[in-house]
N, C-alpha and C positions, 0 to 999 in steps of 0.2 A: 717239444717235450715228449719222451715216450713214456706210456702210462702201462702197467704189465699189472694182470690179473691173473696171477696163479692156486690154481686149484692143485692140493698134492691128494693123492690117492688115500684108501684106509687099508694100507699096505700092511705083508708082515712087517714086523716088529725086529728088526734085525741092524746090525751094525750098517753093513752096506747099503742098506736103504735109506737110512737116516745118511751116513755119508754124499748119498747120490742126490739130495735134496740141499745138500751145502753146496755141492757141484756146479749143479743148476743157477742158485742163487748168486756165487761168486760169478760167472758166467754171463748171467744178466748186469750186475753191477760192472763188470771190467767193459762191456760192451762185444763182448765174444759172440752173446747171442742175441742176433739185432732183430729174430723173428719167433714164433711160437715154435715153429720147425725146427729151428736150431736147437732145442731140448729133443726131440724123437728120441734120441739116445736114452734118455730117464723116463721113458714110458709107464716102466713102473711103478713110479713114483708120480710122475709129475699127470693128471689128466690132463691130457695135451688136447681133449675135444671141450673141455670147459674152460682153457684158460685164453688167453687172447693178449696183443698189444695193439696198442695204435697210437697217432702222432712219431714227431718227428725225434730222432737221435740226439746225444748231446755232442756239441764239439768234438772235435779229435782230442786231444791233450788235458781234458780235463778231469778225466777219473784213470786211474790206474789200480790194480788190485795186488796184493803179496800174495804169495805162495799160501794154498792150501796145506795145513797140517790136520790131521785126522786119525783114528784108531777105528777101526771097523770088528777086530777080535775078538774072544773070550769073554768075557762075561758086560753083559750091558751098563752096567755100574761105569765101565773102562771105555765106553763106545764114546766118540765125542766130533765135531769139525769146529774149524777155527780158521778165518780168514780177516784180511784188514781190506779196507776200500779207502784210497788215498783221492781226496780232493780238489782239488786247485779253484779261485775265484772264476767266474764268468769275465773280470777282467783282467785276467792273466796278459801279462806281456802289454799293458795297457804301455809303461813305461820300461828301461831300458831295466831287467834283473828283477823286475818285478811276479814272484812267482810264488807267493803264502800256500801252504797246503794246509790241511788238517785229516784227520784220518778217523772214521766210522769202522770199527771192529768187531764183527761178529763171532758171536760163539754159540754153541748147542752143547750142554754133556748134560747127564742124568744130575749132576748136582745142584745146579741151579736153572736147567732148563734150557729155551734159549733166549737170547738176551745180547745185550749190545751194550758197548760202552765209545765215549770221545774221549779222543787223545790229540794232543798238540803234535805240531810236525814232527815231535821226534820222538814220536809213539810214548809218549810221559804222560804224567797231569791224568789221570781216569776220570772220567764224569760217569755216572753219576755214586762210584764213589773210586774209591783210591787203586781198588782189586779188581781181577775181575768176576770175583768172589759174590754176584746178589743175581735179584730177578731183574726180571725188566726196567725195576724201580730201584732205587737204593737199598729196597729193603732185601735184608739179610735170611727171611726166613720163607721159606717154601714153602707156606700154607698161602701165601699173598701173592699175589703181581708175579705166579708164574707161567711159564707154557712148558708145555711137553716138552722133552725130549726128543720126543721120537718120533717130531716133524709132520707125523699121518693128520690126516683129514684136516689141514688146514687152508682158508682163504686168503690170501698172500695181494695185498697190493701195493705196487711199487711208480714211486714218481722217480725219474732221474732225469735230469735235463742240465743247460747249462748251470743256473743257480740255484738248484737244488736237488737232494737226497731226500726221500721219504719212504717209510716202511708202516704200512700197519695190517695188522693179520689177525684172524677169531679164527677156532673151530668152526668149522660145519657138522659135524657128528652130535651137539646139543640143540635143544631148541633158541629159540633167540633170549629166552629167560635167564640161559646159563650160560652166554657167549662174552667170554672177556674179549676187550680189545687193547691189544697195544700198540701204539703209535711211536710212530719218534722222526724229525723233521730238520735236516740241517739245511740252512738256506743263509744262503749269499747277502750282504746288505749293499744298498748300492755303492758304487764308486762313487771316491772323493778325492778330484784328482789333487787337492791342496793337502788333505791327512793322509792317506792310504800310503803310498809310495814313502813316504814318511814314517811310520809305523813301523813298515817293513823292514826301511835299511836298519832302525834302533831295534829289533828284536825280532828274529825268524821267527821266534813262536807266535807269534800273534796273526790272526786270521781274523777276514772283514766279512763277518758273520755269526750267526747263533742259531743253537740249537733249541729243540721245543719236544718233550715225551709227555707221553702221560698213558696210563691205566686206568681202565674202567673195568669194574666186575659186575657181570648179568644184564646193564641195565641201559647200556649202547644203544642195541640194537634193538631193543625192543620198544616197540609205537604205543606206550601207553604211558608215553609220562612219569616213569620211574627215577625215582631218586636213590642213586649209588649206595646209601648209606654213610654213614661216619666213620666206621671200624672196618680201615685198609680197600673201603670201596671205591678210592679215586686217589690217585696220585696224577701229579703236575709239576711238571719244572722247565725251567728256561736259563740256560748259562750260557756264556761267550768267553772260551779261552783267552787271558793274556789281554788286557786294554792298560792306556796312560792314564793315570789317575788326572782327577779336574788341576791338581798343583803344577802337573806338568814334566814328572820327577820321578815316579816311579809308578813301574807294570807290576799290574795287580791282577788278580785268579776272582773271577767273582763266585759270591758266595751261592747254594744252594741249598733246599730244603722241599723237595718235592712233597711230604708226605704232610705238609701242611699247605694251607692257604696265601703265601707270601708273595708266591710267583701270581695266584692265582685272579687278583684284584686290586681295587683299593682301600676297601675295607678294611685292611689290617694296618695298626702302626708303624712296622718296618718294614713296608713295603719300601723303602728306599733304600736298605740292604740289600733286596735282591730285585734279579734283572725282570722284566716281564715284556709279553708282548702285546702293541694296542692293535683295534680292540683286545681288552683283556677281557681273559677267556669267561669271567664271571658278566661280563654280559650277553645279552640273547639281542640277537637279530633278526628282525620281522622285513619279510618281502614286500615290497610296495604297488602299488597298480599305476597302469598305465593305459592306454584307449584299449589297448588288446588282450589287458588281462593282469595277472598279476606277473611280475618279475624281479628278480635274483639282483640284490647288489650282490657286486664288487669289490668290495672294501679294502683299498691295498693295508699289509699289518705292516708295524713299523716298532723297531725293538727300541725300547728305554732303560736305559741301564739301570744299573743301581745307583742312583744318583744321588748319594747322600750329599747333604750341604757342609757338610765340616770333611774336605778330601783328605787332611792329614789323617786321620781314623785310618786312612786304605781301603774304603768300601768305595769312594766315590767313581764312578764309570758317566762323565757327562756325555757319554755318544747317544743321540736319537738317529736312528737311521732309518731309511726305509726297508724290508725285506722284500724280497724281488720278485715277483712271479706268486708272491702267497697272498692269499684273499680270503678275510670272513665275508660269508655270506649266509641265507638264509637256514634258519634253523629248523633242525627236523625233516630235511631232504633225505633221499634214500641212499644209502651209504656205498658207494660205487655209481650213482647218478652223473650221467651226463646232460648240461646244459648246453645252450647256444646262447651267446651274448655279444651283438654284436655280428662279426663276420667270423667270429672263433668258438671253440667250444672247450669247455671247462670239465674238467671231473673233479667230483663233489664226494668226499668223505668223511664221516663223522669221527672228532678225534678230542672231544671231550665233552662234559656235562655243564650244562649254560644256563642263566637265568637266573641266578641267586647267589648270594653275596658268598657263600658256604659251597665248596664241593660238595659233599655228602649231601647237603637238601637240594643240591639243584637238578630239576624234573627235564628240561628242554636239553636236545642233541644238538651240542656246538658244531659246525662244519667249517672245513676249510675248501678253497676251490684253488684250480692249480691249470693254467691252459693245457690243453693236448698239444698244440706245435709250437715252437718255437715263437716265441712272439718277438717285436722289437722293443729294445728296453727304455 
């Protein structure tokens, strides 16, 4: 797994710099640039003495990128980059024609900032909404869940490995009080060599895996137990393109709603309308002792559909699967932290707020852990 810590500069303010930071990004994601050196070219952009990777590559065949489109010109309102990052499972070519994609599409313009949406193989179906018209989150208005523009002064961390894509990035230029994060996480579910191959020849758009975002405003990254608030201070969500309903009979889109608590626990009545991942995120994770001290579970997460019990409705999704390579583990670790467990070592992210039934009252920094090399699956 390689793990990329990019620090971008508090550069001018200009089309081509914000372009050259898309550059850089598509570049990492296609596998163009396998070292920190391989950026030198965007020096002034990218601070190439702060930023760093380590661990191992992902497979050859499993990430490909589209073509860069971009405006750098006239007035900033018009400046913008825009790339797509194509997927393939960690068990691609398992069997004979077996090759599902899905596709992570980045965008950056002054309108809604920058921000990402999912799309089925064949760039359709937008998550998390229909355009690519919002912030980071669903939501539609730029007082909430947005980032700059204009790419400067921001902490950029990126997982790509064989099963999975991960981004999440805060300013540097605020203190920790005023440091939004957003996250977002597509990750592989295991192979089933009974369903998957199956799935596949009945509908190219479907892919054996889900995605996982979320938004936090101010209250991340800072070590004093802060609770996000209620009004637009946490969004959460979790979808899976394209699954066969429980009847056996027809593929279904499952439902989302990030900007409530649905994805987020089980707390709520319709939580079997939508998908979520266990642990779900509304619980908090305490590290345990051992003769040498205290230590870090592991907790592999495993996604549960919407599994409503009546499947003719169309919500029902019965897949429980494991996701691969992602781990809850202890809460309130420092956000870019590296462990050792075992003979491997993990980097530890904070990628939402944990401990209470409620986004908005929950005080405790949810973490995910993600190995540095390659492991076996």
């Amino acid at each position: 797994m390689a793990y990329w810590r990019i620090q971008t500069n508090a550069y001018s303010n200009t089309g081509p710099n914000l372009v050259a930071v898309g550059n850089a990004l598509r570049e990492i994601m296609g596998g163009t640039a396998t070292t920190v050196s391989d950026l030198s070219s965007y020096s002034d952009v990218i601070n190439i003495g702060a930023s760093y990777k380590v661990g191992t590559d992902a497979s050859s065949g499993i990430y490909s990128v589209g073509s860069m489109t971009s405006y750098s010109s006239s007035t900033y309102t018009n400046w913008y980059f825009d790339f797509v990052v194509i997927k393939y499972p960690y068990s691609k070519n398992q069997t004979s024609g077996y090759d599902p994609s899905t596709r992570l599409h980045f965008r950056c313009k002054s309108d809604y900032g920058f921000r990402w949406s999912l799309q089925d193989s064949a760039g359709s179906y937008k998550v998390p909404t229909s355009s690519n018209s919002h912030t980071w989150t669903s939501n539609t208005s730029t007082a909430y869940s947005f980032f700059s523009h204009l790419m400067s002064s921001l902490e950029i961390h990126i997982i790509r490995n064989d099963t999975t894509l991960f981004m999440a990035l805060h300013q540097t230029n605020v203190s920790a009080a005023n440091q939004d994060v957003g996250v977002v996480c597509m990750a592989d579910h295991e192979y089933d060599s009974a369903l998957d191959p199956y799935m596949h020849s009945q509908n190219a758009k479907w892919y054996p895996g889900s995605t996982m975002w979320s938004y936090v405003s101010n209250s991340l990254l800072e070590d004093n137990n802060t609770a996000a608030g209620t009004t637009y201070g946490h969004w959460y969500g979790v979808f899976r393109h394209e699954y066969l309903d429980a009847a056996g009979t027809n593929y279904r889109t499952g439902q989302i709603n990030d900007g409530s608590d649905y994805h987020y626990g089980t707390n709520n009545q319709l939580q079997h309308y939508y998908p979520q991942w266990y642990p779900y995120a509304q619980f908090g994770i305490q590290s345990t002792q051992v003769a040498s001290g205290e230590i870090h579970q592991l907790i592999p997460m495993t996604y549960q559909g919407n599994n409503n019990y009546a499947p003719t409705n169309g919500y029902g999704d019965p897949r429980t699967a494991r996701i691969m390579n992602v781990y809850r583990t202890t809460d309130n670790q420092t956000h870019g932290e590296r462990f050792q467990h075992g003979s491997d070592y993990y980097r530890v992210l904070r990628c939402f707020k944990t401990g209470d039934d409620s986004r908005g009252a929950a005080t405790r920094d949810g973490c995910i852990a993600f190995p540095e090399n390659n492991v076996a699956f």
